[in-house]
PDBQT receptor file of N, H, CA, C and O in Angstrom, charges set to zero:
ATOM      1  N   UNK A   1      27.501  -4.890 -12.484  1.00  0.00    +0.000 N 
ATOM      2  CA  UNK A   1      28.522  -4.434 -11.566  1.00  0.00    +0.000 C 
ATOM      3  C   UNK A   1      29.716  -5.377 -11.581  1.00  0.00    +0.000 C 
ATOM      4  O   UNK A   1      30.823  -4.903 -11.329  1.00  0.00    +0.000 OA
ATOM      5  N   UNK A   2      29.542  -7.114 -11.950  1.00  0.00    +0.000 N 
ATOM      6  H   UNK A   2      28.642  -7.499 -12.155  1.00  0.00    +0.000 HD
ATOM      7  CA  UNK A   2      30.232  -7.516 -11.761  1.00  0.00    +0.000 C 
ATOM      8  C   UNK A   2      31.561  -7.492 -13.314  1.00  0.00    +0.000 C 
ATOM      9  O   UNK A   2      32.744  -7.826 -13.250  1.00  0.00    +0.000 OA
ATOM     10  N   UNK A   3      30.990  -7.114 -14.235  1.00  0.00    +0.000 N 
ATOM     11  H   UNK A   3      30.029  -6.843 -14.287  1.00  0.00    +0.000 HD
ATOM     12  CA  UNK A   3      31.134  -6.742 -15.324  1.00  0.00    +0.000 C 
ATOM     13  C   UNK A   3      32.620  -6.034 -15.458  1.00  0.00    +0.000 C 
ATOM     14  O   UNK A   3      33.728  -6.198 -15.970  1.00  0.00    +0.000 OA
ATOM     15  N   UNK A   4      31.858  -5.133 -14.636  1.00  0.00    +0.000 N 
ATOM     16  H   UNK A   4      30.959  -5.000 -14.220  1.00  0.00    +0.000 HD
ATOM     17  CA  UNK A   4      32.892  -3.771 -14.451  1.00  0.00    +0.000 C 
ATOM     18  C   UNK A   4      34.054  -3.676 -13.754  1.00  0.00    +0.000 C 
ATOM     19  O   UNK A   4      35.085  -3.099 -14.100  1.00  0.00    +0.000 OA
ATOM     20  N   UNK A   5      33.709  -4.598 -12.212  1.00  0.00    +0.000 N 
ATOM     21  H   UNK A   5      32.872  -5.067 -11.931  1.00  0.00    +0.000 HD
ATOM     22  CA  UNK A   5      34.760  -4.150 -11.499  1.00  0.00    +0.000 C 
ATOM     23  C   UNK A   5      36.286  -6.013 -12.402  1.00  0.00    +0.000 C 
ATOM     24  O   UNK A   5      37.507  -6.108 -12.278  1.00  0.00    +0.000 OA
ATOM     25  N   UNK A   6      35.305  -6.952 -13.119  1.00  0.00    +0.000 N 
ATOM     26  H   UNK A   6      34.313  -6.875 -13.220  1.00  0.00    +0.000 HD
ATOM     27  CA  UNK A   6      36.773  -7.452 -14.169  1.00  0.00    +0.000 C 
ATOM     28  C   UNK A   6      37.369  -6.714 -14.868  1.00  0.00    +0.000 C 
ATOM     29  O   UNK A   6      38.590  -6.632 -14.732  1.00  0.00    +0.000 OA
ATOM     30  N   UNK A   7      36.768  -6.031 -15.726  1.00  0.00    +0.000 N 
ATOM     31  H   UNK A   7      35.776  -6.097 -15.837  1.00  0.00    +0.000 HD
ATOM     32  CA  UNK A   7      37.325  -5.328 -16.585  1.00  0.00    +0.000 C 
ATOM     33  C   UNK A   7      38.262  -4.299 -16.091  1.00  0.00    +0.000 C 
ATOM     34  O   UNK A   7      39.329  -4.017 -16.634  1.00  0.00    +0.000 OA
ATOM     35  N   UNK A   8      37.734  -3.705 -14.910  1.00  0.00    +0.000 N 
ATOM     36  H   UNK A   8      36.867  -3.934 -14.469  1.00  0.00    +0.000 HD
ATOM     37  CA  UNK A   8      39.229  -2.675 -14.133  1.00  0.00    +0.000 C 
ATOM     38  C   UNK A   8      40.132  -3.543 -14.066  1.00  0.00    +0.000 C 
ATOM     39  O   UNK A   8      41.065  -3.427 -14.860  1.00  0.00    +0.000 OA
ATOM     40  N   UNK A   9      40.136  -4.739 -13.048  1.00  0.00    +0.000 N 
ATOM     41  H   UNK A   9      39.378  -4.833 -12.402  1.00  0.00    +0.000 HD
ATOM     42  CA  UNK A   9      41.261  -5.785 -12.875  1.00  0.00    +0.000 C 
ATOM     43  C   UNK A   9      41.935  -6.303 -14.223  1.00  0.00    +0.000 C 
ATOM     44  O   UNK A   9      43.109  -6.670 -14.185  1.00  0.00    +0.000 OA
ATOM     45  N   UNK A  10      41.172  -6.342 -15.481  1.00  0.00    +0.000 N 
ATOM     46  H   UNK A  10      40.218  -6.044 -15.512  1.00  0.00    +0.000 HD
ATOM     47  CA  UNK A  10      42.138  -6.603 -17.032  1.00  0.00    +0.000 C 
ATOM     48  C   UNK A  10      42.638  -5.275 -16.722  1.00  0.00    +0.000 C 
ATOM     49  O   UNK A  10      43.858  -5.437 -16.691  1.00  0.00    +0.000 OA
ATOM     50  N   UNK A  11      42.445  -4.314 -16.528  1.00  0.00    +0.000 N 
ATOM     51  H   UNK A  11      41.454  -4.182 -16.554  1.00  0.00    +0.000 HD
ATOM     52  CA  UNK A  11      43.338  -2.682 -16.978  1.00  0.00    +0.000 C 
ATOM     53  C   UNK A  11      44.542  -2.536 -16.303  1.00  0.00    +0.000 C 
ATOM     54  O   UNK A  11      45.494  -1.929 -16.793  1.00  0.00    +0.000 OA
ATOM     55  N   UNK A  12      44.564  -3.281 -14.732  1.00  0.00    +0.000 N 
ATOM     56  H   UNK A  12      43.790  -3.774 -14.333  1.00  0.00    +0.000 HD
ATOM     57  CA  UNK A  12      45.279  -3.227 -13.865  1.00  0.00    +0.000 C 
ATOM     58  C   UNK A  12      46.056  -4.629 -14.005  1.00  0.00    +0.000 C 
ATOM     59  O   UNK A  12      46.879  -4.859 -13.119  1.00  0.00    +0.000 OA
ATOM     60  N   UNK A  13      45.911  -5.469 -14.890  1.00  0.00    +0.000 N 
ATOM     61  H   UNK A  13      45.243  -5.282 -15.609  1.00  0.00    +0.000 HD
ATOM     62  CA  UNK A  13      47.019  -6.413 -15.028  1.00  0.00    +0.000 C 
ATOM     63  C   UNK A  13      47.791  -6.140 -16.259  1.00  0.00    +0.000 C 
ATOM     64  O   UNK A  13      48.726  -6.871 -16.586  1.00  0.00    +0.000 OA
ATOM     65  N   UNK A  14      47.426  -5.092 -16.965  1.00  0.00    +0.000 N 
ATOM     66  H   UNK A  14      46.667  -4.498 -16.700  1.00  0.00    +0.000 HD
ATOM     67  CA  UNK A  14      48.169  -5.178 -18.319  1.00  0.00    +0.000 C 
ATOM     68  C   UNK A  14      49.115  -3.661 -17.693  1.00  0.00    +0.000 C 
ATOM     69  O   UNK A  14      50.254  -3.413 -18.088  1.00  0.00    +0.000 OA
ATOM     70  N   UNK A  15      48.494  -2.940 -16.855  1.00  0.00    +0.000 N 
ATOM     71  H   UNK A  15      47.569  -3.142 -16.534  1.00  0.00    +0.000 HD
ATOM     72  CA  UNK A  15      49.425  -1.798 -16.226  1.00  0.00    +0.000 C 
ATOM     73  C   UNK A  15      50.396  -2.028 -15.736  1.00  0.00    +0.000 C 
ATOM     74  O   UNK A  15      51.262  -1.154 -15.789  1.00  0.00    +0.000 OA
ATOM     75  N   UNK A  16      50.660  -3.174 -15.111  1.00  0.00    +0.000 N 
ATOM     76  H   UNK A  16      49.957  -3.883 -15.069  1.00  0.00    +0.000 HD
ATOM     77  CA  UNK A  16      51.591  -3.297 -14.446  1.00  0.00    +0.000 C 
ATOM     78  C   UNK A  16      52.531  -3.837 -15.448  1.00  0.00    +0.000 C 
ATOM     79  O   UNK A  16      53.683  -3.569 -15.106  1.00  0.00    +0.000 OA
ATOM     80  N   UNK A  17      52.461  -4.696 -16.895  1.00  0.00    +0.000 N 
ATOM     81  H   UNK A  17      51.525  -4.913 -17.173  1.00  0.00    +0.000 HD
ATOM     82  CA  UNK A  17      53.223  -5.017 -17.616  1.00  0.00    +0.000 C 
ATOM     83  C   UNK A  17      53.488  -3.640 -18.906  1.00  0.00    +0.000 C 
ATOM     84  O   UNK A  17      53.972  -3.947 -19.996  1.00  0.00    +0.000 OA
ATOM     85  N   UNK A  18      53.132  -2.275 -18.614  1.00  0.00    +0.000 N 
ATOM     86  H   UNK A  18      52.739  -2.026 -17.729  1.00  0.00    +0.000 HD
ATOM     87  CA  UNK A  18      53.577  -1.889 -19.502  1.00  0.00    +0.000 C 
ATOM     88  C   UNK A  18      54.713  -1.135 -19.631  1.00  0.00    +0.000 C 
ATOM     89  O   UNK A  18      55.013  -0.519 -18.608  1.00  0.00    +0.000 OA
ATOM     90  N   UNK A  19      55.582  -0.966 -20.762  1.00  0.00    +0.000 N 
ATOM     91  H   UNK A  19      55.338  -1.466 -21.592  1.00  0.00    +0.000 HD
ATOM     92  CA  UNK A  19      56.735  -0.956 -21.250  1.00  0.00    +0.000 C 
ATOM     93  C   UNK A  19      57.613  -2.290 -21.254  1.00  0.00    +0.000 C 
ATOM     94  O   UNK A  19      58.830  -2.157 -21.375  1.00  0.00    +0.000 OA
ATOM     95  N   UNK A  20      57.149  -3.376 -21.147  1.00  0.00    +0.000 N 
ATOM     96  H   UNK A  20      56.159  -3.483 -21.049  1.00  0.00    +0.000 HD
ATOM     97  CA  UNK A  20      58.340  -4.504 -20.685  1.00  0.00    +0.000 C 
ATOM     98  C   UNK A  20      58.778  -4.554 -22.179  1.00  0.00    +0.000 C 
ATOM     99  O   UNK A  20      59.874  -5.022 -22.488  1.00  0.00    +0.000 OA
ATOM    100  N   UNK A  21      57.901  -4.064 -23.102  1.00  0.00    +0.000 N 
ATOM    101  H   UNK A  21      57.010  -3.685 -22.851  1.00  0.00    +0.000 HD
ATOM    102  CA  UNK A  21      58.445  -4.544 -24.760  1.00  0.00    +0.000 C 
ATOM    103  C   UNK A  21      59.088  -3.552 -24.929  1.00  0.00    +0.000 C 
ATOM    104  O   UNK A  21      59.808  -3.781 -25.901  1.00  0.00    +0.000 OA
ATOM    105  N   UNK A  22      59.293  -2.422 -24.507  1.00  0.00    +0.000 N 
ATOM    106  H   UNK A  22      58.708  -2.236 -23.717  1.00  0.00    +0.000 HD
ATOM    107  CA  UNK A  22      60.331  -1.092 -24.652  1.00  0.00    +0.000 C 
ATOM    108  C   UNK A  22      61.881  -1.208 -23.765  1.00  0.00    +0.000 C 
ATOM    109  O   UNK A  22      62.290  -0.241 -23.123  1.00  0.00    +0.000 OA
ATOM    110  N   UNK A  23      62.547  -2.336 -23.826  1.00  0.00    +0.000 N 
ATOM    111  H   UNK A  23      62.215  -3.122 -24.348  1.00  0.00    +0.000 HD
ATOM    112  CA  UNK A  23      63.537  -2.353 -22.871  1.00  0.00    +0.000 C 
ATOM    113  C   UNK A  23      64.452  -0.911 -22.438  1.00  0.00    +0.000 C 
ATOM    114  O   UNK A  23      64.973  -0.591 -21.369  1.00  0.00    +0.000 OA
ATOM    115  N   UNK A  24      64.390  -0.248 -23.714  1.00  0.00    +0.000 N 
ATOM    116  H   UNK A  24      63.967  -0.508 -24.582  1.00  0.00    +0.000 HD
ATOM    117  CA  UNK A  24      65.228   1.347 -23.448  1.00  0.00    +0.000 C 
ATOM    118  C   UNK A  24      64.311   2.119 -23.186  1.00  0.00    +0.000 C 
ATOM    119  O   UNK A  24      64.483   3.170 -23.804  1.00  0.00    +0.000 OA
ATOM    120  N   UNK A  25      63.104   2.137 -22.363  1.00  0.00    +0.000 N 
ATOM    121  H   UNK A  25      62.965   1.283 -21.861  1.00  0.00    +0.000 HD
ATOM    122  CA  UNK A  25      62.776   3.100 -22.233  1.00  0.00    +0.000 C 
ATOM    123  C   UNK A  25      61.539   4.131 -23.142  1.00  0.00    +0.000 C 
ATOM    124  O   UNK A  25      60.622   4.772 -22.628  1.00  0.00    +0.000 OA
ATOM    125  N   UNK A  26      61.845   4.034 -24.456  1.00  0.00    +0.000 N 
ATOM    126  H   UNK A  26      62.590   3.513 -24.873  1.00  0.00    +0.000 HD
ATOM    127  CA  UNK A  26      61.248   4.702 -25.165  1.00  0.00    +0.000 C 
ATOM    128  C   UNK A  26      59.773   4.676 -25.535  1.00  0.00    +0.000 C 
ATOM    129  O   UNK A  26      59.531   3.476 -25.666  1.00  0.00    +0.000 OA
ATOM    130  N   UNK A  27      58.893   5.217 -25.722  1.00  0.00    +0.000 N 
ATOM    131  H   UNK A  27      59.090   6.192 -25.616  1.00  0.00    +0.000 HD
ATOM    132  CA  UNK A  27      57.584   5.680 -26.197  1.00  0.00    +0.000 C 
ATOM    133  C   UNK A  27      57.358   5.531 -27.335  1.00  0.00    +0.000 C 
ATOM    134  O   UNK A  27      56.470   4.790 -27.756  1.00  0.00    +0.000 OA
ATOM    135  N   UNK A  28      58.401   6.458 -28.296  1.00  0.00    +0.000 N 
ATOM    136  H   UNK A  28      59.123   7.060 -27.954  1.00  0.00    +0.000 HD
ATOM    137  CA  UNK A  28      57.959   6.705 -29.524  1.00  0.00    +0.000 C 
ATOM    138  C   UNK A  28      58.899   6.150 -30.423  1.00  0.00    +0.000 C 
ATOM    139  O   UNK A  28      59.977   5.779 -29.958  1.00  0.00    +0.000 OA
ATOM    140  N   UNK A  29      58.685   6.036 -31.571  1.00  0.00    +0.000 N 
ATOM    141  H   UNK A  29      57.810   6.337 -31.949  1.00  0.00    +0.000 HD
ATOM    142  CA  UNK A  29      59.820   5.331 -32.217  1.00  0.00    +0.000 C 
ATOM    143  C   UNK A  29      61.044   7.018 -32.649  1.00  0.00    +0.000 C 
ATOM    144  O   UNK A  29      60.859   8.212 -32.885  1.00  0.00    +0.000 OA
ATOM    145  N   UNK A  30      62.063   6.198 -32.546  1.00  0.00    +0.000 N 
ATOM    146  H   UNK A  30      62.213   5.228 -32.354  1.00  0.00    +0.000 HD
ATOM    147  CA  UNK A  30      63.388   7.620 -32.671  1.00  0.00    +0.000 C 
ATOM    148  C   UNK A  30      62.978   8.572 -33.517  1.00  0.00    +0.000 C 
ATOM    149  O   UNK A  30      62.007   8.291 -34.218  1.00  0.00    +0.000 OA
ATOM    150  N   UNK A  31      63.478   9.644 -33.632  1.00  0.00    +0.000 N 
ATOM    151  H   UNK A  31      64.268   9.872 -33.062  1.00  0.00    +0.000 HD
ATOM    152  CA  UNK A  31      63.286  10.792 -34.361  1.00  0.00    +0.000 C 
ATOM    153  C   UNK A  31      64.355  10.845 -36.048  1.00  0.00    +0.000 C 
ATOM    154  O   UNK A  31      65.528  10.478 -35.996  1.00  0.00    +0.000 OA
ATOM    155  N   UNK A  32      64.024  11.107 -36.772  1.00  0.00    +0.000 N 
ATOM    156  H   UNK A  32      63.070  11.405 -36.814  1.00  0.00    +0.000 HD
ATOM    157  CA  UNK A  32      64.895  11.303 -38.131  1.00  0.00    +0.000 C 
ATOM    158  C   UNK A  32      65.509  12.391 -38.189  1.00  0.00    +0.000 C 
ATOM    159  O   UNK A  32      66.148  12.761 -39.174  1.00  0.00    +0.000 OA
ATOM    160  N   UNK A  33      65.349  13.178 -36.872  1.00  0.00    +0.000 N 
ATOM    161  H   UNK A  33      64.830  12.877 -36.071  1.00  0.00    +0.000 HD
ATOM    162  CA  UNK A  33      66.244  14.284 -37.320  1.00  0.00    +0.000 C 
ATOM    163  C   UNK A  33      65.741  15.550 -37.765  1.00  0.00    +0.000 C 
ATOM    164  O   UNK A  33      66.210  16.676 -37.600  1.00  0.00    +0.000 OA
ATOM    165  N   UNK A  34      64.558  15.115 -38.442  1.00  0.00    +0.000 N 
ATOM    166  H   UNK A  34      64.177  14.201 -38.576  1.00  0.00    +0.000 HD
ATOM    167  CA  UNK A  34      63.852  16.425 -39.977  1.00  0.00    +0.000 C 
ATOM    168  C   UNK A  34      63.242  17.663 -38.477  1.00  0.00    +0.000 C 
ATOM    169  O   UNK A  34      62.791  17.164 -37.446  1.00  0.00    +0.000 OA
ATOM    170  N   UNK A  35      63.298  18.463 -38.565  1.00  0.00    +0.000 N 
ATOM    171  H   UNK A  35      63.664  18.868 -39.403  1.00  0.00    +0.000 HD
ATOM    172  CA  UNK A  35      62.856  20.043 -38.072  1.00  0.00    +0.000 C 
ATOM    173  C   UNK A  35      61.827  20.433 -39.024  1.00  0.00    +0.000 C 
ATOM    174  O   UNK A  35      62.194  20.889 -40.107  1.00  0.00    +0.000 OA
ATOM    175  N   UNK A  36      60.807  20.335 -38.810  1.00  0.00    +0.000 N 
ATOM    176  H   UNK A  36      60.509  19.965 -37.930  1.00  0.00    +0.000 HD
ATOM    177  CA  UNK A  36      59.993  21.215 -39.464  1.00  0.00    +0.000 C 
ATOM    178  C   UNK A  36      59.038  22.182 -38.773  1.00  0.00    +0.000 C 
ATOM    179  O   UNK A  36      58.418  22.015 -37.723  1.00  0.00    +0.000 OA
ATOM    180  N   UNK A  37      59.063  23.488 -39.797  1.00  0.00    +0.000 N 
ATOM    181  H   UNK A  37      59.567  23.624 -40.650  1.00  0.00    +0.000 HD
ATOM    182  CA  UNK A  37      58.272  24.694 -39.225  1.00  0.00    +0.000 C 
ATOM    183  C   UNK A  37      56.288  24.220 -39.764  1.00  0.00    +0.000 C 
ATOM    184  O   UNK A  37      55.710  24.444 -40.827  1.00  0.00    +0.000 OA
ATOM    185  N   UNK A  38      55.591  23.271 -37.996  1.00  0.00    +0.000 N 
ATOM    186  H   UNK A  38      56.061  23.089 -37.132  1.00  0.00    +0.000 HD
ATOM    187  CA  UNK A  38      54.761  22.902 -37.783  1.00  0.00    +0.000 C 
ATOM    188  C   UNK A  38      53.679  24.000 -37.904  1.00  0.00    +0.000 C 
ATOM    189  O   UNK A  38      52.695  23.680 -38.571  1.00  0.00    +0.000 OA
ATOM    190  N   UNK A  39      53.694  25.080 -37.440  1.00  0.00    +0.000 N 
ATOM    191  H   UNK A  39      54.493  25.340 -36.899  1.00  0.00    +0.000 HD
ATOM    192  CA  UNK A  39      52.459  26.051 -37.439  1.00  0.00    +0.000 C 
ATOM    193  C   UNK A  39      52.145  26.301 -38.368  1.00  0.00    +0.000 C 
ATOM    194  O   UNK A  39      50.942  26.337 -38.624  1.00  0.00    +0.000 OA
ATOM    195  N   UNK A  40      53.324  26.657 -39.517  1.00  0.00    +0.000 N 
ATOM    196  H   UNK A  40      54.301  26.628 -39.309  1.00  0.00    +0.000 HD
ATOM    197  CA  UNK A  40      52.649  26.992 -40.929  1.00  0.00    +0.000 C 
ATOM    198  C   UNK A  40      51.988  25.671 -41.863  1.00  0.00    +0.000 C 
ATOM    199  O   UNK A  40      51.131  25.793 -42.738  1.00  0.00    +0.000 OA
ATOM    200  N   UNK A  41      52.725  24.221 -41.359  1.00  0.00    +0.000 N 
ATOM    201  H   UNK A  41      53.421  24.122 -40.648  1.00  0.00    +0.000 HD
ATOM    202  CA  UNK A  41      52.140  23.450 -42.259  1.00  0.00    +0.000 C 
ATOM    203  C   UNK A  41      51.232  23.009 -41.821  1.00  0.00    +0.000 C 
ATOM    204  O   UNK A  41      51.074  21.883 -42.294  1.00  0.00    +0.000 OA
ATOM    205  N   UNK A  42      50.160  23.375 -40.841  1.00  0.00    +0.000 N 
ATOM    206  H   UNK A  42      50.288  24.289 -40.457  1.00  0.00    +0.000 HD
ATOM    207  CA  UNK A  42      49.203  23.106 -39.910  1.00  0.00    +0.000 C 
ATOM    208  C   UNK A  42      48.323  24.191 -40.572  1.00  0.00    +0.000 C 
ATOM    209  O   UNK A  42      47.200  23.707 -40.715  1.00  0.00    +0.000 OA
ATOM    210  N   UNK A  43      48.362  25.228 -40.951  1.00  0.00    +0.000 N 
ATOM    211  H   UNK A  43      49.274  25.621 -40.835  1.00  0.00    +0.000 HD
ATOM    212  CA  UNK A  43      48.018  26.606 -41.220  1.00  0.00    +0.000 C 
ATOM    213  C   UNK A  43      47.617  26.002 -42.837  1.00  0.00    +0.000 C 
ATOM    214  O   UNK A  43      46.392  26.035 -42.962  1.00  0.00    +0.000 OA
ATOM    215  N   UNK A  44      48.212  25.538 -43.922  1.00  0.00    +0.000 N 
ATOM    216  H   UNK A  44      49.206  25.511 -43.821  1.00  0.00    +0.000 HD
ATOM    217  CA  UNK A  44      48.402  25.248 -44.647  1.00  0.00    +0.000 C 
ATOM    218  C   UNK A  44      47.155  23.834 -45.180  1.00  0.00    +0.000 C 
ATOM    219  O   UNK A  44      46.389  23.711 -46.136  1.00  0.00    +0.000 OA
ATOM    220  N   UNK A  45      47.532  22.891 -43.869  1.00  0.00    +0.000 N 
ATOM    221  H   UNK A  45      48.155  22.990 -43.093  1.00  0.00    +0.000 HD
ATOM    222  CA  UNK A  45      46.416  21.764 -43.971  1.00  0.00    +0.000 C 
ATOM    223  C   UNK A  45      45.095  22.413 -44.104  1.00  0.00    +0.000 C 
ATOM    224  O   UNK A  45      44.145  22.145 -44.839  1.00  0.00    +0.000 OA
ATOM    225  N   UNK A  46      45.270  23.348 -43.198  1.00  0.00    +0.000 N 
ATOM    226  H   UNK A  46      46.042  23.566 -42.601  1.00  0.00    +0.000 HD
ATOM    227  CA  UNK A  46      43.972  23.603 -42.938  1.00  0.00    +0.000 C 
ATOM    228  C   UNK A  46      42.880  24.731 -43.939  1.00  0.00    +0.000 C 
ATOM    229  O   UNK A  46      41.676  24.980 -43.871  1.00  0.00    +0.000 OA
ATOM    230  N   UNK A  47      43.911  25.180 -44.779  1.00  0.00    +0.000 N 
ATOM    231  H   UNK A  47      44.889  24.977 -44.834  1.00  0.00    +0.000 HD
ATOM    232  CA  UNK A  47      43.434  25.748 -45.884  1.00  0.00    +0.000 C 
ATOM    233  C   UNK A  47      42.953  24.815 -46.565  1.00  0.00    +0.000 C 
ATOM    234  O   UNK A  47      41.755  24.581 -46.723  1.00  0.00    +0.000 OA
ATOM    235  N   UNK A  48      43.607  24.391 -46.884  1.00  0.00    +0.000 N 
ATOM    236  H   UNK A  48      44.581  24.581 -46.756  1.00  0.00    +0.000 HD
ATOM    237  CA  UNK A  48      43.823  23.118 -48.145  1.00  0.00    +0.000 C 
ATOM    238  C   UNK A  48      42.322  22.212 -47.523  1.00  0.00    +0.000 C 
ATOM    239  O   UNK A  48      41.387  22.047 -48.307  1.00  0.00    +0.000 OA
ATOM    240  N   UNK A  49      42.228  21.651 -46.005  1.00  0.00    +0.000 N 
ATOM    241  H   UNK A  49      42.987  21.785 -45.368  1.00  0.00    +0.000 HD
ATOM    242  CA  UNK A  49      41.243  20.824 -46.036  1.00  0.00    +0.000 C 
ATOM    243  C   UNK A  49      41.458  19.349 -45.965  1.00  0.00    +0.000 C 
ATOM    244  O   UNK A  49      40.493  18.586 -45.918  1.00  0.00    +0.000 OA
ATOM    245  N   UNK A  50      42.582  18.958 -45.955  1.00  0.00    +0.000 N 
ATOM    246  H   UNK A  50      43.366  19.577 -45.993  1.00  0.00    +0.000 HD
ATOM    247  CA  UNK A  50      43.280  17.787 -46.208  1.00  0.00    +0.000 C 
ATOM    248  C   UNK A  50      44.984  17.692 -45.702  1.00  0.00    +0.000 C 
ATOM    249  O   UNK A  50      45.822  18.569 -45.916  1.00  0.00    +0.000 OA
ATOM    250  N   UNK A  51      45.232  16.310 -44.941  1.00  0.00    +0.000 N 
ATOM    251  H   UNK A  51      44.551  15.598 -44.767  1.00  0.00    +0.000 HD
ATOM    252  CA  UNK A  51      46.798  16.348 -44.842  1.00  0.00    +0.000 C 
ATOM    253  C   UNK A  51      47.974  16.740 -46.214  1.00  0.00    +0.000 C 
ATOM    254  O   UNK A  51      47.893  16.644 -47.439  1.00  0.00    +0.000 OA
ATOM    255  N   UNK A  52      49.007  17.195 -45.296  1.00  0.00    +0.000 N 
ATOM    256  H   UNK A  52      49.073  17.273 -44.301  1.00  0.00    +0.000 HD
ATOM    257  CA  UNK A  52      50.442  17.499 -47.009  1.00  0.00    +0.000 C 
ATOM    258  C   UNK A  52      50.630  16.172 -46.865  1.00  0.00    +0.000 C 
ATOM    259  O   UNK A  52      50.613  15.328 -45.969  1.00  0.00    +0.000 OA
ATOM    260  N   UNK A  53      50.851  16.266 -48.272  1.00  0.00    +0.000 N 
ATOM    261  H   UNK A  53      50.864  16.951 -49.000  1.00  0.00    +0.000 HD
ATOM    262  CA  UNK A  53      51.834  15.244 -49.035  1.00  0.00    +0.000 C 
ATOM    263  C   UNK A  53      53.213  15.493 -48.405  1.00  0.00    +0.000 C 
ATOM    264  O   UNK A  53      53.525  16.430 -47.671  1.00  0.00    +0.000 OA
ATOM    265  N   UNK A  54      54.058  14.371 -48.873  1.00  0.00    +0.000 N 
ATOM    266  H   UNK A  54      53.805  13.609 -49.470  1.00  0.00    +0.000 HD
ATOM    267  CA  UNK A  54      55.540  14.285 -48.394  1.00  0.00    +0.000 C 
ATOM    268  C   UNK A  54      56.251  15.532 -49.152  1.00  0.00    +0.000 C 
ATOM    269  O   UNK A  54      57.324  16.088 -48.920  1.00  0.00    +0.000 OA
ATOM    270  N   UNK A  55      55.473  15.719 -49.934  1.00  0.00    +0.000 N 
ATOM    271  H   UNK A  55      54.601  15.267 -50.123  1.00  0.00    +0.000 HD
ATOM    272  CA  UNK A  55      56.938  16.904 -50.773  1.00  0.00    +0.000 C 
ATOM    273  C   UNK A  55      56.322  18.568 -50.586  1.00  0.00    +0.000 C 
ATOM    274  O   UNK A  55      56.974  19.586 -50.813  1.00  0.00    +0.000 OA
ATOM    275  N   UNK A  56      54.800  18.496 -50.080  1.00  0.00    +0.000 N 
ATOM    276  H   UNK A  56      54.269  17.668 -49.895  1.00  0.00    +0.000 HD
ATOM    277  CA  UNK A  56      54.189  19.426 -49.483  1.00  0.00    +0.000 C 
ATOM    278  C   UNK A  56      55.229  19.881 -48.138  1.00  0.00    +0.000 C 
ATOM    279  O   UNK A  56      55.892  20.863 -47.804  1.00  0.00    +0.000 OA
ATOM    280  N   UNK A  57      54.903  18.472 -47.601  1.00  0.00    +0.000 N 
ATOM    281  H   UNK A  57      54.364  17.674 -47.872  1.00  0.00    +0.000 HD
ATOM    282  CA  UNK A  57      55.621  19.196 -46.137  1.00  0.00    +0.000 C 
ATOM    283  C   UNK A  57      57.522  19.329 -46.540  1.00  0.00    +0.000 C 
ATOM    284  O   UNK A  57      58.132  20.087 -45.786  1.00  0.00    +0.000 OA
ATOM    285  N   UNK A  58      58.202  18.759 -47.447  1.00  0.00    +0.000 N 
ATOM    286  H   UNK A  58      57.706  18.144 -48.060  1.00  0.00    +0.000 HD
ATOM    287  CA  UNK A  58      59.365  19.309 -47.631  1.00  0.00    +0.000 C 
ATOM    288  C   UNK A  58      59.403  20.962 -47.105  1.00  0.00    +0.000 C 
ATOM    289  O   UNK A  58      59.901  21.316 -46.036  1.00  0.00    +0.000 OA
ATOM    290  N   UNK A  59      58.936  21.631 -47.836  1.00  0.00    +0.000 N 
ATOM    291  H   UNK A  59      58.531  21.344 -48.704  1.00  0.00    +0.000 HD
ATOM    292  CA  UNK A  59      58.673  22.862 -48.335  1.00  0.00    +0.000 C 
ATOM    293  C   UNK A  59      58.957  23.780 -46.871  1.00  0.00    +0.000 C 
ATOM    294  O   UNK A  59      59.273  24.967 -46.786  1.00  0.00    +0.000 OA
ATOM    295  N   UNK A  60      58.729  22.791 -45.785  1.00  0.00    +0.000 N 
ATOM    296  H   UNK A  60      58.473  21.827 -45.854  1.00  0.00    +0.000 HD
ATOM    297  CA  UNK A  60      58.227  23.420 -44.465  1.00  0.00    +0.000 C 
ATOM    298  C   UNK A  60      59.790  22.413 -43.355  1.00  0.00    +0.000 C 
ATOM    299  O   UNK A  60      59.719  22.097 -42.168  1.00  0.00    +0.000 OA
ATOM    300  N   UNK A  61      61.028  22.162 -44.348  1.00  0.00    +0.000 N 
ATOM    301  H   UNK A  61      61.086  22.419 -45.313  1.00  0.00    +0.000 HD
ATOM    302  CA  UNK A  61      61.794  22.029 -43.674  1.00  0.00    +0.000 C 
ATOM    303  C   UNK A  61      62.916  22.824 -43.257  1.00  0.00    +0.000 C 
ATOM    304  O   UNK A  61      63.559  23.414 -44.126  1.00  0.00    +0.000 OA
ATOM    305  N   UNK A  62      63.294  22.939 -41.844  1.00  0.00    +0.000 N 
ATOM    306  H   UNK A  62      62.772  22.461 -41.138  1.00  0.00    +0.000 HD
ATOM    307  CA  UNK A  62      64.257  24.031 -41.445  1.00  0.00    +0.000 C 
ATOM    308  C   UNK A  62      65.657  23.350 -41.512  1.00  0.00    +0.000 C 
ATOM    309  O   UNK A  62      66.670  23.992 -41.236  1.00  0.00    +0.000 OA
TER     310      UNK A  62
């Protein structure tokens, strides 16, 4: 029990420091811009059995 209720208190000291390394805000790293039509190359993986390649997923840019 005593185990447990440290380990909440590590969860709850690193909560309170998160984002301080994101000064703007952000989550994810920026976007490139690229649009791609996701359902079909999802549709596609999943035939296949395996992730596209980079020039696979070209194919699937709008």
């Amino acid at each position: 029990m005593i185990v447990a209720e440290r380990k909440q208190k590590t969860i709850l000291d690193r909560f309170d420091k998160f984002g301080e390394a994101m000064p703007d805000g952000r989550l994810t790293a920026p976007s490139d811009g690229k649009v791609y039509r996701l359902r079909e190359a999802i549709l596609l993986s999943k035939q296949l059995g395996r992730p596209l390649s980079q020039d696979e997923m070209k194919k699937f840019e709008v």
